[in-house]
C-alpha positions as CSV (number, residue, x, y, z in Angstrom):
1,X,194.1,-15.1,-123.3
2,X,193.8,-12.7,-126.5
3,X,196.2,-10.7,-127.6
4,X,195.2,-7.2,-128.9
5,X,197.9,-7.0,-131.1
6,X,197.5,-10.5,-132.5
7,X,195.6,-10.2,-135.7
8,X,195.1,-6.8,-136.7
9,X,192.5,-7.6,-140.0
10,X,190.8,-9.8,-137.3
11,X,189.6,-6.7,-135.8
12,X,188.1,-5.3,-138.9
13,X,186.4,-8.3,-140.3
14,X,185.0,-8.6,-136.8
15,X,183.9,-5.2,-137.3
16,X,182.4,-5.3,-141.5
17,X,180.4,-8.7,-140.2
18,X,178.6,-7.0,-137.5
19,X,177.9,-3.5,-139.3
20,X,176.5,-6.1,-141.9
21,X,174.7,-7.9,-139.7
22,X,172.9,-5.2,-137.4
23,X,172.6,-2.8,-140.6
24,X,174.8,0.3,-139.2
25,X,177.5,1.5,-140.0
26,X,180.9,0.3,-139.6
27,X,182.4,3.3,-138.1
28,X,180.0,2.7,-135.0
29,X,181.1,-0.6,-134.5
30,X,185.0,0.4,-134.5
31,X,184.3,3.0,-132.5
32,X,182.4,0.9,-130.1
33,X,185.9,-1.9,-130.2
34,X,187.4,1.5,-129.4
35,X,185.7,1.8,-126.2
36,X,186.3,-1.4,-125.1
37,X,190.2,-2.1,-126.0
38,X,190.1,1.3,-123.3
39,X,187.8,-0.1,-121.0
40,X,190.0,-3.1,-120.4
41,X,192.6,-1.0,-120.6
42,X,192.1,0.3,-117.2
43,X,191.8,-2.2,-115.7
44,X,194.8,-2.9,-116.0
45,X,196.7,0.7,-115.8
46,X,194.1,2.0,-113.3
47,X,190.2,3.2,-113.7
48,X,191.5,6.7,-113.1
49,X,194.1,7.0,-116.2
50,X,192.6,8.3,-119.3
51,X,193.3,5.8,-121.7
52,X,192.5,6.5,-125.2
53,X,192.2,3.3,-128.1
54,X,192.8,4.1,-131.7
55,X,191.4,1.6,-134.7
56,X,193.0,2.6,-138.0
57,X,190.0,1.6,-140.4
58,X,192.2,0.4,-143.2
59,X,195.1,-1.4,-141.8
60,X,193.4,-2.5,-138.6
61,X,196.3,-1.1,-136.3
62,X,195.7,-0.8,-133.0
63,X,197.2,2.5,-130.9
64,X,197.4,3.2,-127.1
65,X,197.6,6.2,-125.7
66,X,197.0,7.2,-121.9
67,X,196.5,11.0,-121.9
68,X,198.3,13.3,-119.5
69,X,197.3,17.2,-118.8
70,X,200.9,19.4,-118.8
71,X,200.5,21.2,-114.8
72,X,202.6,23.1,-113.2
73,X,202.0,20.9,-109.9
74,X,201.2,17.4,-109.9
75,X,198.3,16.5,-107.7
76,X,197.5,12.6,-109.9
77,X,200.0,11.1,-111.3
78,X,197.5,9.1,-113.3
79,X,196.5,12.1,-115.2
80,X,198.6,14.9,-114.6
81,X,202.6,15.5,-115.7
82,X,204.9,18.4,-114.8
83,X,205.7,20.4,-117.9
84,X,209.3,19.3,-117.6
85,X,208.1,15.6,-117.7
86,X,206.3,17.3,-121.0
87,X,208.7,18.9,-122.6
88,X,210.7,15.5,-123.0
89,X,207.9,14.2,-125.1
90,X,207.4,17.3,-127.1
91,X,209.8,20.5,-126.8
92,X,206.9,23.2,-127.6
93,X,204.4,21.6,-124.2
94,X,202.9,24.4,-122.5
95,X,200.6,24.2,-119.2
96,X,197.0,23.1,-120.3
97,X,198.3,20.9,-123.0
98,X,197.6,17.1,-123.4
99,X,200.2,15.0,-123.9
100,X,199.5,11.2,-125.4
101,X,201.7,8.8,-123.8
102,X,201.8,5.9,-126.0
103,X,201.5,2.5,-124.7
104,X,202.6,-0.9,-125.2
105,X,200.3,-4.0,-126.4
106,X,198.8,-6.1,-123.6
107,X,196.8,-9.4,-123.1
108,X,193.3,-9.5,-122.5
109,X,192.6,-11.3,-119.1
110,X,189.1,-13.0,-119.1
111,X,187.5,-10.6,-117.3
112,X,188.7,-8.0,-119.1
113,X,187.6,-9.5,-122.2
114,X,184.4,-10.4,-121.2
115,X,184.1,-6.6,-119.6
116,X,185.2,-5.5,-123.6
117,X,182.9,-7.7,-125.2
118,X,179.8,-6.5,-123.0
119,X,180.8,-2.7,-124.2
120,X,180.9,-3.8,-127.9
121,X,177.5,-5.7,-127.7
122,X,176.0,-2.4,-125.5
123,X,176.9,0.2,-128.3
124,X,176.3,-1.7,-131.1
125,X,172.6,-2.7,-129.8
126,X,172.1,1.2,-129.1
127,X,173.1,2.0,-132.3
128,X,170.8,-0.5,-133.9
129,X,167.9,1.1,-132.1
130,X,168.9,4.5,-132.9
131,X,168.8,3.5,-136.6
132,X,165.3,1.4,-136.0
133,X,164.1,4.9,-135.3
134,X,165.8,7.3,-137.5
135,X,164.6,5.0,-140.3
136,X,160.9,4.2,-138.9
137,X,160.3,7.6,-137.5
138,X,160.1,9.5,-141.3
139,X,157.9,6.2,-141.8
140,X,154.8,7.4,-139.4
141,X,151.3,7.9,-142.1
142,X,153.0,4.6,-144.2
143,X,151.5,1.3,-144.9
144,X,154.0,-1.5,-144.4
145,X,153.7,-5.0,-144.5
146,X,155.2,-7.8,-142.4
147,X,155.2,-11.1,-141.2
148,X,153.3,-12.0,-138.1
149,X,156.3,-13.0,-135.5
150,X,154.0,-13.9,-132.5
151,X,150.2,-13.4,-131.1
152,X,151.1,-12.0,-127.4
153,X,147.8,-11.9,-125.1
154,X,146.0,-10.7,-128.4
155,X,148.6,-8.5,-129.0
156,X,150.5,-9.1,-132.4
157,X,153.9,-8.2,-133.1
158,X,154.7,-8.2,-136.6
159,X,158.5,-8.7,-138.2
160,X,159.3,-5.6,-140.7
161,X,162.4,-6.8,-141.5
162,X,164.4,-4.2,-140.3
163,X,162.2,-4.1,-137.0
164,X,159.7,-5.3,-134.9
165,X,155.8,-3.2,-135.0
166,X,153.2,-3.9,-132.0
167,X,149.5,-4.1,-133.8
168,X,148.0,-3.9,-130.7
169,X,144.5,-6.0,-130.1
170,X,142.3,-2.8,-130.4
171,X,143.7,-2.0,-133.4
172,X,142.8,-5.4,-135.0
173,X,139.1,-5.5,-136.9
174,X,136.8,-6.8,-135.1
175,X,136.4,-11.0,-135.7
176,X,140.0,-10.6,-137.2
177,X,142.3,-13.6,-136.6
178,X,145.9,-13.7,-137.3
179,X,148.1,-16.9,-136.8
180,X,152.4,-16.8,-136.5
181,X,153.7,-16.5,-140.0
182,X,150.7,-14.6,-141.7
183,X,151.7,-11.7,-143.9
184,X,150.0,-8.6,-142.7
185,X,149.7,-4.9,-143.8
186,X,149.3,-2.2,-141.2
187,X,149.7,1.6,-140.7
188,X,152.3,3.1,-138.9
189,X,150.9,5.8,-136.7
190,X,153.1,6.2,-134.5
191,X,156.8,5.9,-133.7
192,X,158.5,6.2,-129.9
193,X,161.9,5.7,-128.7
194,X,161.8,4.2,-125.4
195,X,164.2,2.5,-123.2
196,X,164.0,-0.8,-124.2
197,X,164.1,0.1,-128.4
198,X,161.9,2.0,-130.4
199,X,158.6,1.0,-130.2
200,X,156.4,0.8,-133.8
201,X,152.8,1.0,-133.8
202,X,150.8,-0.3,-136.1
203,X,146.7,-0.3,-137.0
204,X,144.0,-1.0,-139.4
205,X,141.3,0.0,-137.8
206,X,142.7,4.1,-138.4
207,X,141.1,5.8,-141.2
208,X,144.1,6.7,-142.5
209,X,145.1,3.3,-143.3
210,X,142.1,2.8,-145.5
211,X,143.2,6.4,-147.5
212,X,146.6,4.5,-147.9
213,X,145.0,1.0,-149.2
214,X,142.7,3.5,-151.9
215,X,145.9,5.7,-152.7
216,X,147.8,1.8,-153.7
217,X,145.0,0.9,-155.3
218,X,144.0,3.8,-157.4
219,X,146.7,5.7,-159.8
220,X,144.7,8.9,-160.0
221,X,145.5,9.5,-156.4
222,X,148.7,8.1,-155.9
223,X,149.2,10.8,-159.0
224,X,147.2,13.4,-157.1
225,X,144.5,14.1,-159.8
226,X,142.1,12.5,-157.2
227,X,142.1,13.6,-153.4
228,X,140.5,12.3,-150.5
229,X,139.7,15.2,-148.2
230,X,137.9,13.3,-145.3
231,X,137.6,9.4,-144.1
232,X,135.5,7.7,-141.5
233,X,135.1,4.3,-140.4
234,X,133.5,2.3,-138.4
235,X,136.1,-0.7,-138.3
236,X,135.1,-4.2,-140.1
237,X,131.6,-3.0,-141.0
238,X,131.3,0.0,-142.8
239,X,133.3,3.2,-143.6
240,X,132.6,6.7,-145.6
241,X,135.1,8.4,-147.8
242,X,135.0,11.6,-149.6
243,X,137.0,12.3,-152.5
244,X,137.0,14.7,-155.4
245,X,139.1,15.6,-158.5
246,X,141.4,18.3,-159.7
247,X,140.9,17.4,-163.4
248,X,137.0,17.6,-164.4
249,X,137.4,14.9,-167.4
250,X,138.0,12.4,-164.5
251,X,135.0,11.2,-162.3
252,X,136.2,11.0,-159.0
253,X,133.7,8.7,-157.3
254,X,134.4,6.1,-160.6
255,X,138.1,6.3,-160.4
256,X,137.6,4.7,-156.9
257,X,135.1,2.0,-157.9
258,X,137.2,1.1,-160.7
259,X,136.3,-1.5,-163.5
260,X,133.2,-3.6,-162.2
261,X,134.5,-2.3,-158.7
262,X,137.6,-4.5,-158.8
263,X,139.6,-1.0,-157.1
264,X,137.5,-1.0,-154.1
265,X,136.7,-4.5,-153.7
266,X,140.0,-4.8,-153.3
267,X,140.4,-2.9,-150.4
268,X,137.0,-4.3,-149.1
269,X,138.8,-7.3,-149.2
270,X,141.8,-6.5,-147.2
271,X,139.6,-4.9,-144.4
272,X,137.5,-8.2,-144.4
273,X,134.7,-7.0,-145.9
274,X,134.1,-3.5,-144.4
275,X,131.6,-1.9,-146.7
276,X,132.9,1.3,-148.4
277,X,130.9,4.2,-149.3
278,X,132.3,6.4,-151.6
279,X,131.3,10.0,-151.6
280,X,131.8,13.0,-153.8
281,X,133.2,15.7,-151.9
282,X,131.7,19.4,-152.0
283,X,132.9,23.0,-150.4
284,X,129.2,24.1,-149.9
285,X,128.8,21.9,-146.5
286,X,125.2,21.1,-147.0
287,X,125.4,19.6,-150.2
288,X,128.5,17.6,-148.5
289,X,126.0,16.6,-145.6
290,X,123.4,15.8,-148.1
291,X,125.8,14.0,-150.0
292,X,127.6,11.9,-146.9
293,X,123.8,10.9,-145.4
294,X,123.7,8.2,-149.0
295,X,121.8,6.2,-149.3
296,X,118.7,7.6,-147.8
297,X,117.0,10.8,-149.2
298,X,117.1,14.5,-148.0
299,X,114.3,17.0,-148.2
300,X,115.7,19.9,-146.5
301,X,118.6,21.1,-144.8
302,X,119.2,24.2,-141.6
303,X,122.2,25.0,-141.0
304,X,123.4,27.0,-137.8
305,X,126.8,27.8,-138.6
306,X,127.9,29.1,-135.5
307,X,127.7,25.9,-133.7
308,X,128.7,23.7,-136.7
309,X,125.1,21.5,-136.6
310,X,122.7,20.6,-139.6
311,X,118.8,20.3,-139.2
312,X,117.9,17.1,-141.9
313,X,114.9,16.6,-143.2
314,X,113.6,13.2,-144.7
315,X,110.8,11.7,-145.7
316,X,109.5,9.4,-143.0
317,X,110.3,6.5,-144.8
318,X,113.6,6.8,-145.2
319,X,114.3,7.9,-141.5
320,X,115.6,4.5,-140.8
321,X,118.0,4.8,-143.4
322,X,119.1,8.0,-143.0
323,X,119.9,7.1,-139.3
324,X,121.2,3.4,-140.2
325,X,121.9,0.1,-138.2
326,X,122.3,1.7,-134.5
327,X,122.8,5.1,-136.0
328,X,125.9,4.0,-138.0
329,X,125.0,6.0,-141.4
330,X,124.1,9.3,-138.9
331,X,127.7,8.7,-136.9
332,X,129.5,8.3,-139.7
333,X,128.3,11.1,-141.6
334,X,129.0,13.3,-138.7
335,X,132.8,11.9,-138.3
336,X,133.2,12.3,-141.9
337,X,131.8,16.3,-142.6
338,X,132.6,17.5,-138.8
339,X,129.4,19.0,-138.1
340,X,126.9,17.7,-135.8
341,X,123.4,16.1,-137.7
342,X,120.1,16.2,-136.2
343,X,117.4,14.2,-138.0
344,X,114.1,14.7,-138.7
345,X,111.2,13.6,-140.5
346,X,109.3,15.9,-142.4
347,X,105.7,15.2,-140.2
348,X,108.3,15.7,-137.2
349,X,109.6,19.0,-138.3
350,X,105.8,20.1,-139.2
351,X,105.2,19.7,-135.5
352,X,108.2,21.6,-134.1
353,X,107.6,24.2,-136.2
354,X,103.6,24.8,-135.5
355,X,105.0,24.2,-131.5
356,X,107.7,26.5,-132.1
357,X,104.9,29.0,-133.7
358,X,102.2,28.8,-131.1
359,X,104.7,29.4,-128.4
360,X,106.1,32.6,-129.8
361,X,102.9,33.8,-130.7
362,X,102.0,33.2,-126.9
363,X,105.0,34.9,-125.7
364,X,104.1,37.6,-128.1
365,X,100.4,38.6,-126.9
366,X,101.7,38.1,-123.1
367,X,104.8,40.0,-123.2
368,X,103.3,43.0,-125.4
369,X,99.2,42.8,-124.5
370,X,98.4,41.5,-127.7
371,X,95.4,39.6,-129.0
372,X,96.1,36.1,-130.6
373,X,96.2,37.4,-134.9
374,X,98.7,40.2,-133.7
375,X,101.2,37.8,-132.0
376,X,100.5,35.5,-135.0
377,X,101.5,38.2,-137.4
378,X,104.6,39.2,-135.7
379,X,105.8,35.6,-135.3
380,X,104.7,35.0,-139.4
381,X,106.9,37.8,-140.4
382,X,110.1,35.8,-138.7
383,X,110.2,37.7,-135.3
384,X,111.6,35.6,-132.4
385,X,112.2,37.8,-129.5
386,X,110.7,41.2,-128.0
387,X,114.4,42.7,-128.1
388,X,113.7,42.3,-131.9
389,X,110.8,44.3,-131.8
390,X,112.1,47.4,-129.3
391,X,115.0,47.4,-130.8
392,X,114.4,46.6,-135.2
393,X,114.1,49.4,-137.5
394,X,110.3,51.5,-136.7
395,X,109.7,51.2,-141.0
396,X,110.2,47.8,-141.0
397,X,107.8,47.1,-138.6
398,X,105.3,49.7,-140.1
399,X,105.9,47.7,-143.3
400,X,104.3,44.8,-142.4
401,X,100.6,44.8,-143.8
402,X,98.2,46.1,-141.4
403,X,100.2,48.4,-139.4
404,X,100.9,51.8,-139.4
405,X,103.8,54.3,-138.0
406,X,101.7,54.6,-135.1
407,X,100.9,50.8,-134.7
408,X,104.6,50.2,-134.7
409,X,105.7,53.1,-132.2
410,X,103.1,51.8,-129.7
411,X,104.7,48.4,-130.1
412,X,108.2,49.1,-130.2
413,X,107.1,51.1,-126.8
414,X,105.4,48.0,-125.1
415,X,108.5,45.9,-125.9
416,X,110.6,48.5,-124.6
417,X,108.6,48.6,-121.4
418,X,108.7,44.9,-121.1
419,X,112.2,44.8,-121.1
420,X,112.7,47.4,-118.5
421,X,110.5,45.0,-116.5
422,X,112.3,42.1,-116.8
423,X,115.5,44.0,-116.5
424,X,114.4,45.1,-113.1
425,X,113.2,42.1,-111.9
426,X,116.6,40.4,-112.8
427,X,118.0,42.9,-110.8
428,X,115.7,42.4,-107.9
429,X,116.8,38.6,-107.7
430,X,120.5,39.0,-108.1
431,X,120.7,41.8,-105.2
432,X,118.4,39.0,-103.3
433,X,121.5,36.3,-103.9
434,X,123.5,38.6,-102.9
435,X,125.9,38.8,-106.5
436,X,127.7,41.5,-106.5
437,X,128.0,44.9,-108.6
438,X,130.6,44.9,-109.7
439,X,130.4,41.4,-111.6
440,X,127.9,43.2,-114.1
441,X,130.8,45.4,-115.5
442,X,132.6,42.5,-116.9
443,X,132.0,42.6,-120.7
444,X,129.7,39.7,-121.7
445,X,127.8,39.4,-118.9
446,X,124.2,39.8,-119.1
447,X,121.9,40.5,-116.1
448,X,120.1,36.6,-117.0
449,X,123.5,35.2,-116.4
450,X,123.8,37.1,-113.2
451,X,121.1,35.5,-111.8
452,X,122.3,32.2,-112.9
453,X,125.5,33.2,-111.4
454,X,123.8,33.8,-107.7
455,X,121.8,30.8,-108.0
456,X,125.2,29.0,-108.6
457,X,126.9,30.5,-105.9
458,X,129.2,32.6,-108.5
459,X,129.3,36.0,-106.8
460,X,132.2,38.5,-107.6
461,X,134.7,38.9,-110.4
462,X,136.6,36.5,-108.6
463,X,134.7,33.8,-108.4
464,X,134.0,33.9,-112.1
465,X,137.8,34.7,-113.1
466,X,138.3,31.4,-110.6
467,X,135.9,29.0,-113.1
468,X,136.6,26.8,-115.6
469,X,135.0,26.9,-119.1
470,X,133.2,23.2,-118.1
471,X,131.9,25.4,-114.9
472,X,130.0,27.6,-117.2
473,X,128.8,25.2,-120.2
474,X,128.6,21.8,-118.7
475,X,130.7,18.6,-119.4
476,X,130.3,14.9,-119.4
477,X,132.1,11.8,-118.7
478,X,132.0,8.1,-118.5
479,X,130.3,6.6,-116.1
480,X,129.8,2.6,-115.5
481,X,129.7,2.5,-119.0
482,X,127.3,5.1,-119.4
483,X,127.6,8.8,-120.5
484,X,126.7,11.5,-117.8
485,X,125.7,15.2,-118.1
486,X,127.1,17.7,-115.6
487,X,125.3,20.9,-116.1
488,X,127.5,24.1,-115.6
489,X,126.0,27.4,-114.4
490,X,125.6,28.6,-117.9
491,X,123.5,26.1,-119.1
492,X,120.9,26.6,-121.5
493,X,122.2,30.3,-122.6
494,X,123.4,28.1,-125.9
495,X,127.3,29.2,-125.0
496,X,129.9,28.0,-127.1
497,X,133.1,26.8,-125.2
498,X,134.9,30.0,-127.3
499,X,132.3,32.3,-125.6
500,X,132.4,31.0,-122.0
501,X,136.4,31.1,-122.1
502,X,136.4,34.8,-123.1
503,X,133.4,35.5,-120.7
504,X,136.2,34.1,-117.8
505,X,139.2,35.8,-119.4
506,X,137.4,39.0,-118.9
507,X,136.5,38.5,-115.4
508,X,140.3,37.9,-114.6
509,X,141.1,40.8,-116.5
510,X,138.6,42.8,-115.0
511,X,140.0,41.0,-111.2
512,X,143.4,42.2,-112.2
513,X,145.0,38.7,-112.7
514,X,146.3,39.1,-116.0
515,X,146.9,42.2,-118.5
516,X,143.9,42.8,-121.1
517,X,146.3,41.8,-124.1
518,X,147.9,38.7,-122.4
519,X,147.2,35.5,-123.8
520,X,145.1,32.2,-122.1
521,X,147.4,29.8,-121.6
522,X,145.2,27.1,-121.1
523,X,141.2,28.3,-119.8
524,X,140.3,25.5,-117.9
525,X,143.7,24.1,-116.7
526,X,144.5,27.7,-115.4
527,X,140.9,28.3,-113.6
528,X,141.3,24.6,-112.0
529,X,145.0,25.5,-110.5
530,X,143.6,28.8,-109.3
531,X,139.8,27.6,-108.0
């Protein structure tokens, strides 16, 4: 048996040695005694009387009280007291009031201590996880270091002291072997609180951490003179970072290498050799591309900014080493400027563009009657469509050498003709599969896509306003380890996901789903809950 009232500084040395020992704070603790003096408490006055312990935190007195509501009726005696009954305690009780009825010290009886003790253990280990998190949530983009605790299915769950990290086996490098008790430095990128404690995760294989390992290493970007604006790796063999400087005195690219490289050997060394190139960073995007395709050579660059892709050019000996070791240089360079890199060597690109010629100049003579040198000269002077002809400026065409006002009225007239033709045989074959009217009122829709519409059994407003955007433009997945192409109704009209999402947001405007002004919510979760 233990008394309560035994030992009073017994309590609160009790209390400083496990706020010490768990690292929180010693109010918890006592608060958590609290709850478990009243716990036992009960059982021995009854579980319905609200009992009520008090730990004074500098004398370690211990108070009683069971608390009684003032009533005008009693209905639990346990709880309730008349407001005469009231009044005897204190004179001024009025109905509603809580009066504390103090009680007297009692024994523990083993099971009431060992109920106590479970209550004290309970709160404090919650309150140790809540401070695991609070202090290792503001901690998510750090590098920390730790000691390897134990390897768990390949698995490894670092010691941080003041918390335990998973480094998960995928974000290990490759060939990477830890044993119990190696010191290890990781990157916290994320931080959950989960039943059983907060759970730390850790990597090195994130590009981020490598930003971190440069950012110890070098003082000009711990100091911010130097920034890195974009990383990519390929884990334990070979990364790309670009940096560049706010001070022009300081070379950005050299404040990384550092003195005979000894600044980013030393990160090579902690990511076990993963080669590093370092990249000077530019705002004009093709000199970035040009500059992030190192080591090999670029002759010229095309850039389609609407769909964020780059046309290189390179000499056909270095188109190995622009594309690199299974395309590693070509990948990287594309994870690090965000744009998507086709590559080509120069004989290549001479092909495609006399293929690219011939064809136009075909389309050219067919489409408007024209002999071979007249669809030549039209596709010379950048022309790439007959809707550019009907519909371009009559001088500019009458500017090209060789033609006259006349000349160009006869031509714009042909194209205009043509188009009319085509318009009314698209017309044909969508009444044929049987799309409806009204589906060509919807903004963005062309009578091409119509077709393409019927042929894909897309045949009112509502069927459209029903799709998703990977209806229209396709999608692909994972499949047996390979990656497989869905083709979506659309495909081939070179649609942007932005431009197939509006083309369906009109359709359910136009089907009177939503309001004009209302705002997608989510394109394709939306179209899939209502297809």
């Amino acid at each position: 048996m233990v008394a309560v009232s035994a030992n009073r500084l017994e309590l609160l040395q009790i209390a400083d040695a496990v706020a010490r020992e768990k690292s929180i704070d010693r109010s918890i603790v006592i608060a958590a005694m609290e709850d478990a003096i009243a716990k036992a408490a009960r059982s021995r006055y009854g579980q319905e009387t609200d009992i009520h312990a008090d730990i004074n935190a500098k004398t370690g007195e211990l108070r009683l009280a069971r608390h009684l509501l003032v009533v005008d009726e009693v209905e639990n005696t346990a709880t309730e007291i008349t407001l005469d009954g009231a009044r005897r305690h204190n004179p001024a009780a009025q109905v509603g009031d809580t009066i504390a009825d103090t009680l007297p010290p009692f024994d523990f009886g083993r099971i009431a201590a060992q109920s106590a003790k479970q209550v004290i253990v309970q709160k404090v280990r919650e309150a140790e996880r809540d401070r695991q998190y609070d202090e290792y949530k503001d901690r998510i983009g750090d590098v920390v270091n730790g000691l390897v605790k134990r390897v768990e299915y390949g698995n490894v769950v670092v010691d941080l002291g003041r918390g335990e990290g998973i480094l998960r086996r995928d974000e290990l490098l490759p060939r990477e072997t830890v044993k119990t008790g190696d010191r290890i430095r990781a990157y916290v990128y994320d931080v959950r609180r989960e039943p059983r404690g907060p759970q730390i995760f850790l990597s090195r294989t994130h590009p981020q951490f490598m930003a971190k390992l440069f950012a110890q290493e070098v003082p000009e970007i711990y100091d911010g003179i130097v920034e890195i604006k974009a990383v990519a790796r390929d884990p334990g063999s070979r990364a790309k970072i670009a940096v560049i400087s706010r001070d022009q005195s300081v070379d950005p690219v050299g404040a990384c290498v550092g003195m005979r490289g000894s600044r980013v050997q030393a990160v090579v060394n902690e990511l076990q050799g993963e080669k590093i190139d370092i990249i000077p960073w530019n705002p004009d995007i093709a000199t970035f591309i040009v500059n992030a395709l190192a080591p090999a050579e670029v002759v010229k660059v095309v850039l389609d900014e609407d769909r964020e892709r780059i046309e290189v050019v390179v000499p056909d000996a270095q188109l190995s080493l622009a594309i690199g070791r299974r395309g590693q240089n070509v990948r990287l360079a594309t994870q690090l400027t965000g744009w998507d890199i086709d590559i080509m060597t120069e004989q290549e690109e001479s092909e495609r563009r006399q293929k690219e010629f011939a064809e136009r100049t075909k389309m050219f003579a067919e489409a408007l009657d024209l002999d071979e040198m007249m669809g030549q000269l039209l596709t010379s002077e950048g022309f790439t469509s007959v809707e550019e002809i009907a519909y371009v400026q009559l001088q500019e065409l009458a500017s090209i050498e060789g033609f006259d006002e006349d000349t160009a009225a006869e031509l714009q007239a042909r194209a205009l003709k043509h188009l009319a033709e085509v318009e009314e045989a698209l017309d044909a074959r969508r009444i044929e599969l049987g799309v409806d009217d009204d589906l060509k009122s919807v903004p963005g829709v062309t009578s091409k896509m119509l077709v393409a519409f019927g042929e894909n059994d897309i045949k009112s407003v509502e069927d459209l306003a029903g799709c998703a955007t990977d209806d229209l433009i396709g999608w692909t997945e994972r499949k047996d380890g390979e990656t497989v192409r869905h083709a979506g109704a659309l495909d081939g009209f070179e649609l942007s996901r932005e431009d197939a999402e509006a083309l369906v947001m009109q359709a359910r405007v136009a089907a009177g789903w939503i309001e004009a002004d209302e705002p997608a919510v989510d394109g394709d979760d939306a179209a899939a809950g209502e297809a």
